[in-house]
Every structure is written in structure tokens, then in C-alpha cells.
C-alpha positions as MATLAB code, in Angstrom:
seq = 'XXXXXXXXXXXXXXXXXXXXXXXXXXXXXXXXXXXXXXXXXXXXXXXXXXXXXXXXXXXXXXXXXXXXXXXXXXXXXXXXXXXXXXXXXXXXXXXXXXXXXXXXXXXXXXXXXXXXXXXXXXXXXXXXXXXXXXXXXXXXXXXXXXXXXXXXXXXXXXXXXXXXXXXXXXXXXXXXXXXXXXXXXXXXXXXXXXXXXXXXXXXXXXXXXXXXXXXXXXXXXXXXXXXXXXXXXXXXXXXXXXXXXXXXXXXXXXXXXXXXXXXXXXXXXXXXXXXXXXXXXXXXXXXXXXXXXXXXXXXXXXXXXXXXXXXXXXXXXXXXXXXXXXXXXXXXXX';
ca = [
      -5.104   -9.438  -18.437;
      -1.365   -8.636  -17.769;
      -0.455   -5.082  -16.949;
       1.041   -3.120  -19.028;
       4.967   -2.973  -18.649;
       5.593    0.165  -20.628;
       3.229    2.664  -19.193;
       3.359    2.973  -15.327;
       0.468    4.703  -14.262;
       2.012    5.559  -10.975;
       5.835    6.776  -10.726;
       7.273    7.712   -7.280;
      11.102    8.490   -7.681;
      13.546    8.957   -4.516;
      10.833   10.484   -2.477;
      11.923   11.403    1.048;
       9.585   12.067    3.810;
      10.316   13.584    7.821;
       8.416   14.544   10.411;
       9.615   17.237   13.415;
       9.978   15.239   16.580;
      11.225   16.578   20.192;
      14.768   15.515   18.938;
      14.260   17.895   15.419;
      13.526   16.790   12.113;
      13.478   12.790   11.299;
      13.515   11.608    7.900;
      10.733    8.360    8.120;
      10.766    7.362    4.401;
      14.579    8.075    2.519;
      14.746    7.583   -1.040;
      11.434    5.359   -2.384;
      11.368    4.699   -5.680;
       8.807    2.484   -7.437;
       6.365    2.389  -10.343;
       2.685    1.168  -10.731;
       1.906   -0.342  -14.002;
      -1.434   -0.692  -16.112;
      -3.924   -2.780  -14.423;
      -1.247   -4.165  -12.058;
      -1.642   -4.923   -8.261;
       1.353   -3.784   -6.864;
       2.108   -5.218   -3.127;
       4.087   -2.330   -0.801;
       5.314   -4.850    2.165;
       7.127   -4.888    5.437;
       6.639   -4.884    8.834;
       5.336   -1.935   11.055;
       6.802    1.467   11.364;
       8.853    0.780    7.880;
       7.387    3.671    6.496;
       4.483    2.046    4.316;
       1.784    4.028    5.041;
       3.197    7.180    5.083;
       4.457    6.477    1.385;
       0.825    6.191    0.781;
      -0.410    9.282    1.919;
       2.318   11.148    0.653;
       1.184    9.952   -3.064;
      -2.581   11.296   -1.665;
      -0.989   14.705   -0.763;
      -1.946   13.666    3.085;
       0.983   14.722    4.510;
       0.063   17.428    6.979;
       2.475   20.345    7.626;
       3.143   20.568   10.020;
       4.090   17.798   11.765;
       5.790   16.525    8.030;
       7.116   17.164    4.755;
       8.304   15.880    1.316;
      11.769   16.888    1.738;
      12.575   15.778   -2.276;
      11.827   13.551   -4.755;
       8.706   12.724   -7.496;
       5.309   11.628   -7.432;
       3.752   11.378  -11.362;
       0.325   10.507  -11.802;
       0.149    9.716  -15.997;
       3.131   11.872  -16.041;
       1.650   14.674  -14.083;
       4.275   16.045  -11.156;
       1.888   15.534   -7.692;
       4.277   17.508   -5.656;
       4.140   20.966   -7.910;
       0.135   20.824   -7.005;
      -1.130   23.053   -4.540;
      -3.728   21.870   -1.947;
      -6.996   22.797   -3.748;
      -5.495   20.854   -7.202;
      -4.885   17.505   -5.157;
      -8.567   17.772   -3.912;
      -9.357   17.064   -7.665;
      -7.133   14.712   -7.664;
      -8.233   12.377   -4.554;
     -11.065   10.727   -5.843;
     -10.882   11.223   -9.200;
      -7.739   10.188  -10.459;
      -6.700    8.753   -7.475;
      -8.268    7.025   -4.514;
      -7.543    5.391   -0.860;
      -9.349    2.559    0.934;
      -7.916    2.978    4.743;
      -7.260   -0.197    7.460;
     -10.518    1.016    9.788;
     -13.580    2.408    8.133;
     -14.458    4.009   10.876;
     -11.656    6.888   10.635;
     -12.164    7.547    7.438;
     -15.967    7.484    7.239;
     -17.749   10.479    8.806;
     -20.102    9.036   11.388;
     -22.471   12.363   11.133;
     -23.454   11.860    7.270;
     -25.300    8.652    6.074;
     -23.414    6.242    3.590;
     -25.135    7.560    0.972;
     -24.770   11.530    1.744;
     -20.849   10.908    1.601;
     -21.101    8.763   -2.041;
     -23.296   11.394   -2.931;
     -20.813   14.340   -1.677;
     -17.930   13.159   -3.823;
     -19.750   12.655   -6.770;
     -21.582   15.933   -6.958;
     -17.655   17.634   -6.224;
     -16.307   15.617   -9.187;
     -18.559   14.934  -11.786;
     -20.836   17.321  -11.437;
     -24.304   14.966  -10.708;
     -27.474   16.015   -9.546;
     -28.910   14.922   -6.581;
     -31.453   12.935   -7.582;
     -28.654   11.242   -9.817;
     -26.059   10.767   -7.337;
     -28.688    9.004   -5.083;
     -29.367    7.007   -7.788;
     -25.329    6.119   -8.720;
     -24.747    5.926   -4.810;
     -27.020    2.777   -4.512;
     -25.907    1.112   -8.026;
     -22.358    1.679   -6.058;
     -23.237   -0.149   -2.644;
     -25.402   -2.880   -4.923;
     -21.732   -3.265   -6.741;
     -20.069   -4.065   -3.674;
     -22.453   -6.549   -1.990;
     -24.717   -4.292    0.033;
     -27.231   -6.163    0.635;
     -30.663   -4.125    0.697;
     -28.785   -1.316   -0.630;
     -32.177    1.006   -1.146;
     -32.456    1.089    2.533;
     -28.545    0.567    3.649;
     -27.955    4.136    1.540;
     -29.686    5.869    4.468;
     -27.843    4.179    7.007;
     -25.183    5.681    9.437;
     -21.680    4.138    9.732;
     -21.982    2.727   12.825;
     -25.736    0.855   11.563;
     -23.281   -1.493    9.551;
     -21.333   -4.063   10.230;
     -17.316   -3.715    9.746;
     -16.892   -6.229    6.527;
     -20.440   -3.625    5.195;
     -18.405   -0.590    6.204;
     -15.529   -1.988    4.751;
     -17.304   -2.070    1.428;
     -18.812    1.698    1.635;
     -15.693    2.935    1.650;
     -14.782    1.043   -1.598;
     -17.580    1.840   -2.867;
     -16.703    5.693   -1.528;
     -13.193    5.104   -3.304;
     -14.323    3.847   -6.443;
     -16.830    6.076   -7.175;
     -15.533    8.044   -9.941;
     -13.738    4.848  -11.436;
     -10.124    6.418  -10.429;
      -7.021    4.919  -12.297;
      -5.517    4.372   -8.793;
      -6.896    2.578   -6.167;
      -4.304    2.742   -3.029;
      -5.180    0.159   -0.675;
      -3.918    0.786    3.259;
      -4.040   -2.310    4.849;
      -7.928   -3.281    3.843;
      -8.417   -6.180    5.376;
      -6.711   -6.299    8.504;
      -9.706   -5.421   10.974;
     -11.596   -7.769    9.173;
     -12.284  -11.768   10.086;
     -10.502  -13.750    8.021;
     -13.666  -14.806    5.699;
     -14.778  -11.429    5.571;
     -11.487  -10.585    4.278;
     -11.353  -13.037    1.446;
     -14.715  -11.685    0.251;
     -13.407   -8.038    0.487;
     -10.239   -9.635   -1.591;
     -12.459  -11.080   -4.306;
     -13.961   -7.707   -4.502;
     -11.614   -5.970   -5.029;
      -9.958   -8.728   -7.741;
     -13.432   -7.990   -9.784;
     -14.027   -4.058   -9.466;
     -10.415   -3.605  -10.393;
     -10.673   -6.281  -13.452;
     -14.395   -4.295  -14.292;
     -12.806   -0.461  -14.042;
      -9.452   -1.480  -15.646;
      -7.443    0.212  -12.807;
      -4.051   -0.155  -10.698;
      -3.966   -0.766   -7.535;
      -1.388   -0.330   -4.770;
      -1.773   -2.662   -1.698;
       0.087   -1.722    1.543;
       0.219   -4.398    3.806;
       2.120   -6.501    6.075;
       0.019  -10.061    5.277;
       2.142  -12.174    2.919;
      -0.898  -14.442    2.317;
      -2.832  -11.461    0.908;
       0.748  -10.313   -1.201;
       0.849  -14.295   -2.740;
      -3.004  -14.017   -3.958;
      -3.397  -10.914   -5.103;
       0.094   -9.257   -6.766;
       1.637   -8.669   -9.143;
       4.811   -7.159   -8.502;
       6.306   -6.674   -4.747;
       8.253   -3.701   -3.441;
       9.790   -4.487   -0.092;
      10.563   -2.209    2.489;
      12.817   -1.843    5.485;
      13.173    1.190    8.304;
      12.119    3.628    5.687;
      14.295    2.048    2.997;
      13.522   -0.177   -0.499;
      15.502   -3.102    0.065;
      14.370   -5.304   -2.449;
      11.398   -5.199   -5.450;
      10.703   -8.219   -7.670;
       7.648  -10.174   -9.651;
       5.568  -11.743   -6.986;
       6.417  -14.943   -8.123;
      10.243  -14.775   -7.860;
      10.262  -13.241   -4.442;
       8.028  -16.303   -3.001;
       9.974  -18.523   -4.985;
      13.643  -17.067   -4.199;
      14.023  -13.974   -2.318;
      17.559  -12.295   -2.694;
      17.326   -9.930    0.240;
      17.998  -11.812    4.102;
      14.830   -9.213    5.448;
      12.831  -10.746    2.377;
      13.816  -14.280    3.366;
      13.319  -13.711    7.090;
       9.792  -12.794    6.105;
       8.843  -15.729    4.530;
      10.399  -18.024    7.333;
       7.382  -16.112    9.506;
       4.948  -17.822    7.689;
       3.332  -20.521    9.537;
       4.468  -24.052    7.928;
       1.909  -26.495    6.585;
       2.951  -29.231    9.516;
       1.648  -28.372   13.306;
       5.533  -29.122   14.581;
       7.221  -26.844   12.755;
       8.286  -23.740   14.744;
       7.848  -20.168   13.400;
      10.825  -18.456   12.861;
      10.683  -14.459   14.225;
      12.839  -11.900   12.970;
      15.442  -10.947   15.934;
      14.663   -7.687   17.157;
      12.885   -4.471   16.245;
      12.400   -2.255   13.097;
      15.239    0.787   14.251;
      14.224    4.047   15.482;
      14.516    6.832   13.165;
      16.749    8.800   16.208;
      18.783    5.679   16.370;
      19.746    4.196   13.039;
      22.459    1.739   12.649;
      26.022    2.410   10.622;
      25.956    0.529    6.907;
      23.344   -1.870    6.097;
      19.903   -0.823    8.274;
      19.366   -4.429    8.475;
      22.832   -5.933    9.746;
      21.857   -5.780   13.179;
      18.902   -8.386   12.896;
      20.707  -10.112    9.453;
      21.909  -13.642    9.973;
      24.367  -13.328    7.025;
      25.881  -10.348    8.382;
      29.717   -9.810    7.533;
      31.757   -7.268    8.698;
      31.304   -4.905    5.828;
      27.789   -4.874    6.377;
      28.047   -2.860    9.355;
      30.123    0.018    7.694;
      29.212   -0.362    4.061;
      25.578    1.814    3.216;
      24.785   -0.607    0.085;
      22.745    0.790   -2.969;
      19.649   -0.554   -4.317;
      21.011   -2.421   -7.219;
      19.657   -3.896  -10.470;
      20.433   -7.887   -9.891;
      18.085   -9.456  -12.607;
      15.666   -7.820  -15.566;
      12.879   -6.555  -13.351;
      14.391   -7.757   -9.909;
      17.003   -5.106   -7.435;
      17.924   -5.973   -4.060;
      19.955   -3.335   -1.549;
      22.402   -5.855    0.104;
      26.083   -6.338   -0.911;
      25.881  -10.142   -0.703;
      22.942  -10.329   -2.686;
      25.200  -11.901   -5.517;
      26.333  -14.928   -3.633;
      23.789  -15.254   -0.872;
      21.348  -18.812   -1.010;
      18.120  -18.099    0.066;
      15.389  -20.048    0.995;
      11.674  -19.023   -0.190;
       8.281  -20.334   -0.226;
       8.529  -23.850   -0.787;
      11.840  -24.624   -1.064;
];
């Protein structure tokens, strides 16, 4: 079913994020704005240290002070204001309305407690079940995400499963209370790569069953292409370019976006991969103008003075680069 355009569900608006460093305070994420519609999958992309995950646990309220801080900006969840809630609010939150599946399992699982203590835990805090009943709901939950044997697996201890099985406790963990947000860190990436498709196709069908959003931060293309619907794009902290997931594969309008897709392996053995030039900026270090000039093949002159906007190109489709207008970009397939 397609999402639904009018309501976003999600609604982060020029959020800012730093963290105190030996050389003072460093602004890491500078002005994010996106939305998350009904039912949508939208894909948060770019490469490491552009400032996706700590978007993501800003919107959870993970943002420990210190080291970091929310310096401005908006986080609505159905219209209610995240950043106005104090610390024992959010906890209601997380979980309930909102939920996280991390990169490793094994951070965010507590090795002490059996799988099905910590289901149990979180749906005794926010629904109120008995034991006997959250027992009960905690093995429906692992059956749901292809536990095998999940009478006996309840019982088991993190490190009794295997990664792809702990992989899908913590969704089951996450999903739980049926939250209208799922916010998905990187969820695949420790995983084998068929272990990872079935952990995809999971997540395709609980989202589908529980009618929820879903934000995927990630840095795998492949996993953007199958699984999005909308892409936001990000670069040293920045939004440089957010589209349909189909017109950015198709024809990107920002040179980072384009020089991500030339990364892709081609379909033919002979055909080179094409690296990006250079490294994501420090924040101590940041360029003049365009953050991206430096590694940007269509660089011009203004580029490197000129701080472009993100701007509104197409319905549905803004890039941050001042050639963006005239600029013929190759995507997927062209």
C-alpha cells in the first residue's frame, strides 16, 4: 500500500547536534530536516561519520549529556514536540511509540537476562501484562520472527543464538508493542549476505502486518533500491539531496549522490569501481562553501566560497548544490 503523503508520522526540522571534543564544542549533524510518512520506508544514506546515526538516536532521545546536545531544532512524533520531553516521558516513548533495531545485537541486548526476560521486561513497563502473559506474547513474538523452537529459544541467553537469531530478538524486542516507528540502524550489516535478505523480507512483512514507518540508516545502496521508499542523503553532517527512491537511482541531481552510485559494482567483471576521492571532512576542519567541493568533480570556483542552500528542484525532489540546475548526471542504469 503507498504511504500516506499528507500525514508524516515522523517530522525532524533543522535539528542540530554537537558533541564537546578536546578542541570545544563540534556541531556533528547542522540543520536535518526530513519527514517520515504513513507506512513508508524511508532510506537515511551516506557514507561513515556523515552524521546518520547520531540523527537516529537523537529522534530516540539517546543523546547523552554530556558528551552531546540538541543545540536547536524539532523532532514531532504525530505532532508531539520530542525535544520538550523530559527523560522519564521519552522512556514511554522508546518502545511504544517509537522503536530502534541497532547494527550488532550484541550491544544492545543484555547478555545477563534471557531473550525472553527482556521481551517480557518491556512489555510488562508498557502495556501493563502479567507475567504469565508476557511469557506467553514473548514466544508468539520470536515464533513471528522465525525463531525456530521458540518455546525453548525464549529461555535462551544472547550469546546461545546465532547472530541472524539475535538479529531477530531484537526485532522482535523492537516490535513488541507494535510502535508506529521502527528506526532501523544499519540492521543488516553484521549479517551474511543471505541472512540479511531474510532479515530484509522480515522486516518488508512485520512492517506491511503492523502498518508502521520505518526509518532505515544505512550505507548499502542495494538494501536502499529494495526496500525504500523515499531517500534522504547525507553529507559531513549536512542534507544534500532527498528524492523518491526511484528518481535518485534513476537520475541523481547531487555529484555526492552520483559518486555513490558509480561505487556500485557494475554487472560486467571488467568494469572498474569508481571510489569517491578522499575522506568525509573532520568536524574541526571543514571546508569554505560547498562541504563537498573538495572531493566534487564538477567543482567551479564558486563552489569553494558559495555555502549553497538545500533547495526545492522538482515536486518532492531538493538538492544542496548550486549547479544542480544544469549538471548531467549519470544514475543507475544509464
Amino acid at each position: 500500500m503507498k504511504p500516506d503523503i499528507a500525514t508524516p508520522v515522523l517530522q525532524v526540522d533543522d535539528l542540530a547536534v554537537e558533541f564537546v571534543t578536546e578542541v570545544g564544542w563540534l556541531n556533528v549533524v547542522d540543520g536535518i530536516t526530513f519527514d517520515v510518512r504513513e507506512r513508508e520506508t524511508l532510506g537515511l544514506i551516506g557514507e561513515s561519520g556523515c552524521g546518520k546515526s547520531v540523527t537516529a538516536q537523537a529522534i530516540m532521545g539517546l543523546i547523552a549529556t554530556p558528551p552531546g546536545r540538541v543545540t536547536r531544532g524539532s523532532i514531532r512524533l504525530d505532532g508531539r514536540e520530542l525535544l520538550q520531553l523530559d527523560e522519564h516521558e521519552m522512556r514511554d516513548v522508546r518502545g511504544r511509540q517509537v522503536a530502534m533495531v541497532f547494527q550488532e545485537p550484541m550491544t544492545s541486548i543484555n547478555p545477563a537476562f534471557t531473550v525472553g526476560q527482556q521481551i517480557s521486561e518491556i512489555l510488562r513497563r508498557h502495556l501493563g501484562s502479567s507475567r504469565r502473559a508476557a511469557r506467553a506474547r514473548a514466544i508468539d513474538l520470536l515464533a513471528r520472527v522465525g525463531i525456530p523452537a521458540p518455546s525453548e529459544r525464549v529461555d535462551d541467553y544472547p550469546h546461545q543464538l546465532s547472530g541472524g537469531m539475535r538479529q531477530r530478538a531484537l526485532i522482535a524486542m523492537a516490535l513488541s508493542c507494535e510502535p508506529r516507528l521502527l528506526i532501523a540502524d544499519e540492521p543488516t550489516t553484521a549479517l551474511d549476505v543471505t541472512v540479511q535478505a531474510q532479515v530484509l523480507e522480515l522486516l518488508a512483512g512485520l512492517q506491511d502486518e503492523l502498518r508502521m514507518s520505518v526509518l532505515l540508516v544505512t550505507h548499502d545502496l542495494g538494501v536502499v533500491a529494495e526496500t525504500c521508499d523515499r531517500v534522504v542523503v547525507m553529507y559531513a553532517g549536512e542534507v544534500v539531496e532527498t528524492s523518491e527512491a526511484a528518481s535518485l537511482f534513476a537520475h541523481p541531481r547531487h555529484p555526492y549522490t552520483a559518486a555513490l552510485l558509480e561505487c556500485l559494482p557494475g554487472l560486467r567483471a571488467d568494469e572498474p569501481l569508481r571510489p569517491i576521492p578522499g575522506l568525509v571532512p573532520a568536524r574541526y576542519s571543514l571546508p569554505t562553501g560547498c562541504l563537498f567541493h573538495p572531493r566534487c568533480r564538477y567543482a567551479v570556483e564558486a563552489c569553494a566560497t558559495e555555502r549553497p542552500p538545500l533547495s526545492e528542484v522538482a515536486p518532492g525532489r531538493c538538492v544542496r548544490c548550486i549547479r544542480a540546475h544544469e549538471l548531467e548526471l549519470t544514475g543507475v542504469g544509464s
